[in-house]
MARLO-963176 format. One record per residue: residue in one letter; y, z, x of N, C-alpha, C in turn. Coordinates in steps of 0.2 Angstrom, whole numbers, padded with zeros to 4 digits, always signed. Layout:
<tilos>
aYZXYZXYZX...
</tilos>
This chain:
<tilos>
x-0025-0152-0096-0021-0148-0101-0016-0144-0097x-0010-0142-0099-0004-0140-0097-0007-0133-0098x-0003-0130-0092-0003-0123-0092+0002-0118-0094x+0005-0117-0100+0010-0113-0101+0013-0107-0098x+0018-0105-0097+0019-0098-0094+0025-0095-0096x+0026-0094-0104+0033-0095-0105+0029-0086-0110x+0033-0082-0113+0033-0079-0117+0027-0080-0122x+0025-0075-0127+0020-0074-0131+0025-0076-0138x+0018-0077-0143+0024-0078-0149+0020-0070-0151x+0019-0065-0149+0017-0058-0152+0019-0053-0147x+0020-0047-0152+0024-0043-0146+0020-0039-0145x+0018-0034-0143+0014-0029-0137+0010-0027-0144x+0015-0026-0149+0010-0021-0155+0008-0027-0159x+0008-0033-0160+0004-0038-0162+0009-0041-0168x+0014-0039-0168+0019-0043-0172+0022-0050-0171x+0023-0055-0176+0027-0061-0173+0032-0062-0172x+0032-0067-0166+0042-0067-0164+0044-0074-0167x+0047-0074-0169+0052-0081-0169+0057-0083-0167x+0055-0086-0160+0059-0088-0156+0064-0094-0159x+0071-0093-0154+0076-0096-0154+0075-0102-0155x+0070-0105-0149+0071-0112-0146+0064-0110-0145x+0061-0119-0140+0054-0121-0141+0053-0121-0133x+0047-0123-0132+0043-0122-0124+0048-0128-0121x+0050-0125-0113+0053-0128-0109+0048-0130-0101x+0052-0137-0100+0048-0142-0096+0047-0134-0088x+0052-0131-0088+0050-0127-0082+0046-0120-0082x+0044-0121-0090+0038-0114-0090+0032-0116-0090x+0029-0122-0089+0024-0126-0086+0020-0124-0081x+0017-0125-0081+0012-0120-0074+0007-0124-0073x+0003-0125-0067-0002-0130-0063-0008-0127-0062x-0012-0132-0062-0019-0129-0064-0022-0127-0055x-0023-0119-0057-0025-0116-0048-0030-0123-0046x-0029-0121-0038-0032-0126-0034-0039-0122-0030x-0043-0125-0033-0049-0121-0028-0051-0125-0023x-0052-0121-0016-0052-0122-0012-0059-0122-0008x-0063-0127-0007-0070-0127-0004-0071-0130+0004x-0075-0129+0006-0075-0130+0014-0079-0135+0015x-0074-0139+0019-0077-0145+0023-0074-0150+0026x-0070-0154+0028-0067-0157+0033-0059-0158+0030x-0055-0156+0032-0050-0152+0028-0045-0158+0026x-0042-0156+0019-0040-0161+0016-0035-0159+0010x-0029-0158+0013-0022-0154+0012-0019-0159+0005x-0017-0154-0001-0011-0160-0006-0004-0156-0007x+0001-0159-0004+0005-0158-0004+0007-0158-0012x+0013-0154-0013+0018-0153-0021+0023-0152-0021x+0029-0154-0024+0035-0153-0027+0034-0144-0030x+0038-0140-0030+0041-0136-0035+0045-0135-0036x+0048-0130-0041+0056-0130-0043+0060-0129-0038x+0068-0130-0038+0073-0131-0032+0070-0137-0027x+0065-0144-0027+0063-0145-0023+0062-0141-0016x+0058-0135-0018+0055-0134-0011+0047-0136-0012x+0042-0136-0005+0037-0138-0005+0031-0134-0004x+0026-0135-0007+0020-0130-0009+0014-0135-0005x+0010-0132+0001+0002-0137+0003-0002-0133+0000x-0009-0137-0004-0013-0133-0009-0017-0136-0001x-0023-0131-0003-0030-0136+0002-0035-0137+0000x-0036-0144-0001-0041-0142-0006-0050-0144-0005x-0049-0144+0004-0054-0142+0007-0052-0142+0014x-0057-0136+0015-0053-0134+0023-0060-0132+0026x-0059-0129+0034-0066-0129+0038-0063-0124+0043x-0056-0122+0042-0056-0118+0050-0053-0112+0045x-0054-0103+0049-0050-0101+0047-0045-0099+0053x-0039-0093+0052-0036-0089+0057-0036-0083+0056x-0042-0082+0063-0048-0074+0062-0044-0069+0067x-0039-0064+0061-0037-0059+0066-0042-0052+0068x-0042-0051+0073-0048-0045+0076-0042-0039+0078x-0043-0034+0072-0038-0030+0073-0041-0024+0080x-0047-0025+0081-0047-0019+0088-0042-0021+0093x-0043-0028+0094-0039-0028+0100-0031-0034+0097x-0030-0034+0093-0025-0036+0089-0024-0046+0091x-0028-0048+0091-0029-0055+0093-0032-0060+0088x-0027-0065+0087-0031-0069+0081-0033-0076+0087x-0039-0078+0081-0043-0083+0084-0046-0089+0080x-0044-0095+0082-0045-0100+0075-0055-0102+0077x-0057-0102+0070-0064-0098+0070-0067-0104+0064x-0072-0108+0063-0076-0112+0061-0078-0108+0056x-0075-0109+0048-0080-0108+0043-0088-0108+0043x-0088-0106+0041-0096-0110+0036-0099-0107+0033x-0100-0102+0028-0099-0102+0021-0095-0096+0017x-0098-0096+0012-0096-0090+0011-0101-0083+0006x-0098-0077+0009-0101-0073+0008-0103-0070+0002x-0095-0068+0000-0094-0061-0004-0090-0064-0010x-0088-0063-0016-0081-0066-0019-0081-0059-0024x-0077-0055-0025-0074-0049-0028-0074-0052-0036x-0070-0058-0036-0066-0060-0041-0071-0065-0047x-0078-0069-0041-0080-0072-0047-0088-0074-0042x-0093-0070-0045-0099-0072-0043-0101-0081-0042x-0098-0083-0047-0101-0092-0047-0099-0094-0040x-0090-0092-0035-0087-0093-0032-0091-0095-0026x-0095-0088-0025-0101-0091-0019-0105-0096-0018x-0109-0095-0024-0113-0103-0025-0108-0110-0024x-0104-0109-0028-0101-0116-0027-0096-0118-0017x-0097-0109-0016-0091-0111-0008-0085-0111-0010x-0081-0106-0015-0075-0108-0015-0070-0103-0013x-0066-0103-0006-0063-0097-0005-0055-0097-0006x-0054-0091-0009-0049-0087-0012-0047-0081-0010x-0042-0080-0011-0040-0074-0006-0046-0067-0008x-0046-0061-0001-0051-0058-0005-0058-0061-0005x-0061-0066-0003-0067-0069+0000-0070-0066+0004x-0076-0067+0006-0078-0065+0013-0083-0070+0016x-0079-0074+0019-0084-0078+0024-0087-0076+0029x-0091-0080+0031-0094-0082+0037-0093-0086+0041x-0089-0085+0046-0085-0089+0053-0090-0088+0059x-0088-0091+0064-0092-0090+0070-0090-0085+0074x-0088-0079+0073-0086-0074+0075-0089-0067+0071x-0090-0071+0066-0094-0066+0061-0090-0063+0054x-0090-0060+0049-0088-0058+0042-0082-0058+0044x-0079-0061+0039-0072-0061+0039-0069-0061+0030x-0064-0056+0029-0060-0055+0024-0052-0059+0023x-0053-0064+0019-0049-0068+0018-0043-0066+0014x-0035-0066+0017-0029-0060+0016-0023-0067+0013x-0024-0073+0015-0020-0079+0012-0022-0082+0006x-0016-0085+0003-0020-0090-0002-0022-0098+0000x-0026-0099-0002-0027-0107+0003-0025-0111-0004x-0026-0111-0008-0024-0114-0015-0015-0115-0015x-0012-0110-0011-0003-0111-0014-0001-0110-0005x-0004-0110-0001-0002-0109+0007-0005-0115+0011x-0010-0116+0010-0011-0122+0012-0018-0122+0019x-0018-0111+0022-0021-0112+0026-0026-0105+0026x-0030-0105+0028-0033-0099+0028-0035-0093+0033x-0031-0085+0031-0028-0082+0035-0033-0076+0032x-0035-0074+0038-0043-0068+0036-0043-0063+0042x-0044-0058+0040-0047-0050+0046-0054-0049+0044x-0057-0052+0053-0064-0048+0053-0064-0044+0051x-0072-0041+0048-0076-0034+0046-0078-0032+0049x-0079-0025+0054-0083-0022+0057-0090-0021+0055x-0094-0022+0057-0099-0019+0053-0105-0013+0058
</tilos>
């Protein structure tokens, strides 16, 4: 099913609008890419202006910055912790920016999208 992203036909107070004209091919919107861990497996996409969008739609490495001593370090998933945004996310492993995995370095907070960037960019936790 197509994702619309074009205007409401009701305005803020709950009135109807009657629009000019009808839904257009560029208010179309894609369905979010969730992104799980495991031997990494990138899909490319077209968007508007032909510029180009990596989803990942499965990945295994992250890029673990350690702000004590301002040093990032590419760091082996393996799973995940925390997810702010949706309990299920953990059980099924699916990270989103805002996640908190488990890396070989230890808890890490996920600051990229891996769904529209293509990689996964996170700041250790102190604990």
């Amino acid at each position: 099913m197509a994702l619309w992203q074009g205007s409401s036909k009701r305005s803020k107070t709950g009135r109807r609008i009657r629009h000019a004209r009808g839904k257009r091919k560029f208010e179309i919107g894609r369905e979010s890419q969730l992104t799980t861990i495991g031997d990494t497996r990138l899909k490319k996409i077209r968007t508007l202006g032909n510029n180009r969008k990596t989803k990942a739609k499965i990945i295994n490495v992250a890029h673990v910055v350690d702000q004590k001593n301002n040093k990032t370090t590419k760091a082996e998933i393996k799973s995940v912790v925390g997810n702010p945004a949706n309990l299920n996310y953990i059980r099924r492993n699916i990270i989103n920016k805002g996640a908190i995995i488990e890396t070989n370095l230890g808890k890490a907070r996920v600051t990229s999208r891996p769904g529209q960037t293509g990689t996964v960019n996170a700041v250790l936790i102190s604990e």
